[in-house]
Each structure stands twice: as C-alpha cells, then as structure tokens.
C-alpha positions in Angstrom: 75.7 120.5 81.8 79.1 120.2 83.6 82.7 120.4 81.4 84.2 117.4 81.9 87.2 119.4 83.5 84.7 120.1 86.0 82.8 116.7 86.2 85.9 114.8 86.6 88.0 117.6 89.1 90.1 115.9 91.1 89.4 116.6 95.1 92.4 118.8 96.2 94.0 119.1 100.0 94.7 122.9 101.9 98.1 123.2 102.3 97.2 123.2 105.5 95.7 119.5 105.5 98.7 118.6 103.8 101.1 120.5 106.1 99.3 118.5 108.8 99.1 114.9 107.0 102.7 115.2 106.7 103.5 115.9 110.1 101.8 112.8 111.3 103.2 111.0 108.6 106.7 111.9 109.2 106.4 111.1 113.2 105.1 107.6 112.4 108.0 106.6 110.5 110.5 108.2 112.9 109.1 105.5 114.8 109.8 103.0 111.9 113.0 104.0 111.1 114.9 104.5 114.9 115.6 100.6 114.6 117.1 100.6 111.3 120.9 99.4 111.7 121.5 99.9 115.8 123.7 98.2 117.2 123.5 98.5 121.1 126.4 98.9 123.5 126.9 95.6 124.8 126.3 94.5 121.2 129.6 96.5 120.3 131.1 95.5 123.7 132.1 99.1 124.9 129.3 99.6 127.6 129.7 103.2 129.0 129.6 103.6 132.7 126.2 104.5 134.3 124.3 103.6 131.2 122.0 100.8 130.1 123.8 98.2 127.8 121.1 97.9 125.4 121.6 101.5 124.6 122.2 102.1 120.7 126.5 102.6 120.4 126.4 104.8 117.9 123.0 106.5 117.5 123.4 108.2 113.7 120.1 109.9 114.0 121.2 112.4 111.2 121.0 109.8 109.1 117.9 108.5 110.3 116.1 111.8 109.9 117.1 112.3 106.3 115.6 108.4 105.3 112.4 109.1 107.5 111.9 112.4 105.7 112.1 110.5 102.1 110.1 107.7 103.1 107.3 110.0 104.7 107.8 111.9 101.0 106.7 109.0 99.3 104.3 107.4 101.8 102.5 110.9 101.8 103.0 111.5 97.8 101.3 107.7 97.5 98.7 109.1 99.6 98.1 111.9 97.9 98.2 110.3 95.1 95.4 107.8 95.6 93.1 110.8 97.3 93.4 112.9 93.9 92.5 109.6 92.2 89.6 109.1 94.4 90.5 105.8 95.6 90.6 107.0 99.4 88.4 109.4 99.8 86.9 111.0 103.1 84.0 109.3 104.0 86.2 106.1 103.9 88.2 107.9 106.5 85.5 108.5 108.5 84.7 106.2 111.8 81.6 107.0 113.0 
C-alpha cells in the first residue's frame, strides 16, 4: 500500500523542461509587451531622415525586457503551478 506522500506526489518538471518552458514563454510575451507605451515618430512629430514615420521615437526596450521577464515569471510560475496541482497535465497537452 502506497504512503500518501507517495500516492498524492506531485508530477515535477527537469530543469531542463522548465529551462525550456520558460524560454518560449518569455519570447511570447516580448511579443506582448513591444507595444506597451510607443509612441511612433510622426506621433512625436520629429521624423528622422531616411526612416519610416511609424517607427517607435523612443524605443525603451530596457524597460520592456525587465516587465516581459516578470510577466513570463508569473505566467510560467501560474503554470507551473497548475501542472504541480494536476490541473494541466500532459496528456491534455497532447494533440494527436
């Protein structure tokens, strides 16, 4: 007869998996996040020469790196989260 530490074990992830999860995660919210707050040139009316006008004035893609690496933190820890708890688990994952 199983413990019920063993019975009730949550699934766990490779820190590989994870490593991997992440990095998909975090290049789907870049994609998210790049439109957050830009203004584009001709919105700021200062259109530089030999450049389209509906590129972003002032770009602050520091910024935008530091709030898509917290928002893929908790998107991923949510994840994570719900796998442990077996609501997601791989066979719902699964296509075919």
């Amino acid at each position: 007869m199983k413990s019920l530490l063993t019975a009730y074990a949550a699934p766990t992830m490779s820190l590989t998996t994870s490593l991997a999860v992440y990095f998909i995660v975090w290049w789907i919210v870049l994609f998210a996040v790049l439109p957050w707050g830009v203004r584009s040139q001709a919105e700021a009316g200062d259109v530089a020469e030999g450049t389209d006008p509906g590129a972003p004035a002032v770009p602050h893609l520091l910024a935008k790196l530091f709030w898509t690496t917290v928002v893929s933190a908790a998107v991923f820890g949510l994840g994570v989260a719900a796998y442990r708890r077996g609501w997601i688990t791989l066979d719902m994952l699964s296509l075919f």
